[in-house]
C-alpha positions as CSV (number, residue, x, y, z in Angstrom):
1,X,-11.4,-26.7,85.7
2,X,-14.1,-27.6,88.1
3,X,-17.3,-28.7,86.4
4,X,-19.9,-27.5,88.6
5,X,-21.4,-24.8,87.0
6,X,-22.7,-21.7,89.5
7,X,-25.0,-18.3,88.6
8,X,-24.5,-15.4,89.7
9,X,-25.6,-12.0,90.1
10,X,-23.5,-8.5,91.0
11,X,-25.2,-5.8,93.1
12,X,-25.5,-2.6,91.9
13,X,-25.3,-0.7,95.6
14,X,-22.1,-2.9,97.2
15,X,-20.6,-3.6,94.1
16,X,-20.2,-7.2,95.4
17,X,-20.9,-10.2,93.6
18,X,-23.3,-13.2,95.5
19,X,-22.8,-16.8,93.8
20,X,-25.8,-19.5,94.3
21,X,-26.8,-22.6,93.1
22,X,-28.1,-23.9,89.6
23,X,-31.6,-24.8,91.3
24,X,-32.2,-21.0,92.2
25,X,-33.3,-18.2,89.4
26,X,-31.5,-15.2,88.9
27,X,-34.3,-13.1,89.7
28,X,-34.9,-14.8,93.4
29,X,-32.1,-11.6,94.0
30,X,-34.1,-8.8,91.7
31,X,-34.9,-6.9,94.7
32,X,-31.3,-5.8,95.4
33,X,-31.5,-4.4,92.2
34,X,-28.1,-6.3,89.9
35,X,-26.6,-4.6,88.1
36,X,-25.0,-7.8,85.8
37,X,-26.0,-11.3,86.2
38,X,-24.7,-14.5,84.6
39,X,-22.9,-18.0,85.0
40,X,-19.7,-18.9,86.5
41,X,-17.2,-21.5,87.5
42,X,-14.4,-21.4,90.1
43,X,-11.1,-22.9,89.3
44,X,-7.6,-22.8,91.4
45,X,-7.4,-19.0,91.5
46,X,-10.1,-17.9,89.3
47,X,-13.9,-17.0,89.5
48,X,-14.6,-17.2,85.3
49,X,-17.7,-15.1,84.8
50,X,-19.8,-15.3,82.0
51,X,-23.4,-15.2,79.8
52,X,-26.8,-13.9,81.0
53,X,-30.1,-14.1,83.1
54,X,-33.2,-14.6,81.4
55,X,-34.8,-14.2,84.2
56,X,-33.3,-10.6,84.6
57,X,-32.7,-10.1,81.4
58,X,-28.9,-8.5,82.2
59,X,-25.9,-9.8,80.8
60,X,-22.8,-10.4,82.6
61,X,-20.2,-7.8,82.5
62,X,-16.7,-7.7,81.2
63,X,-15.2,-7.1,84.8
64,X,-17.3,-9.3,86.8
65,X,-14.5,-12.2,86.6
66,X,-12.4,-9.7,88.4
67,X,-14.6,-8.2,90.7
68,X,-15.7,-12.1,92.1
69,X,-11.7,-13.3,91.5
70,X,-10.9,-10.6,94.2
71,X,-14.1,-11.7,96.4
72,X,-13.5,-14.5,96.7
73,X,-9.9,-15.5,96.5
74,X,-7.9,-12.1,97.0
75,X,-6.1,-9.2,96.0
76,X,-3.2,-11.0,94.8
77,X,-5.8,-13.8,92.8
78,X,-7.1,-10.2,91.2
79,X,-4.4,-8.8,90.2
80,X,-3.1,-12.1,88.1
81,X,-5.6,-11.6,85.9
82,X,-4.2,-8.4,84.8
């Protein structure tokens, strides 16, 4: 598994997840209104979601590892998970 840890945060109007930097605070991204917020790390084929944003004060949720899976490596990385 990769070690370098990421946040991120998944908007409520797209749908979309946007991954950043450690350095950054979740709430740098409050104004486009998340909907879920959290940690992650990206392995081979997988985007592993997880915990929450103090700063928001949103958790992460249970299909955010899907929803940035399928972002950012694909249908097929998606549907694996499954």
């Amino acid at each position: 598994m990769n070690d370098t840890k990421l946040k991120y945060v998944r908007l409520k109007a797209y749908n979309e997840i946007i991954l950043f930097p450690m350095l950054l605070e979740h709430s740098t991204f409050e104004h486009l209104n998340p909907i879920s917020a959290g940690f992650c790390y990206i392995d081979d084929c997988k985007v592993s979601c997880f915990g929450r944003s103090v700063s928001l004060n949103i958790h992460s949720m249970e299909d955010d590892t899907k929803i940035a899976t399928k972002q950012v490596f694909g249908i097929d990385a998606m549907l694996a998970l499954l």
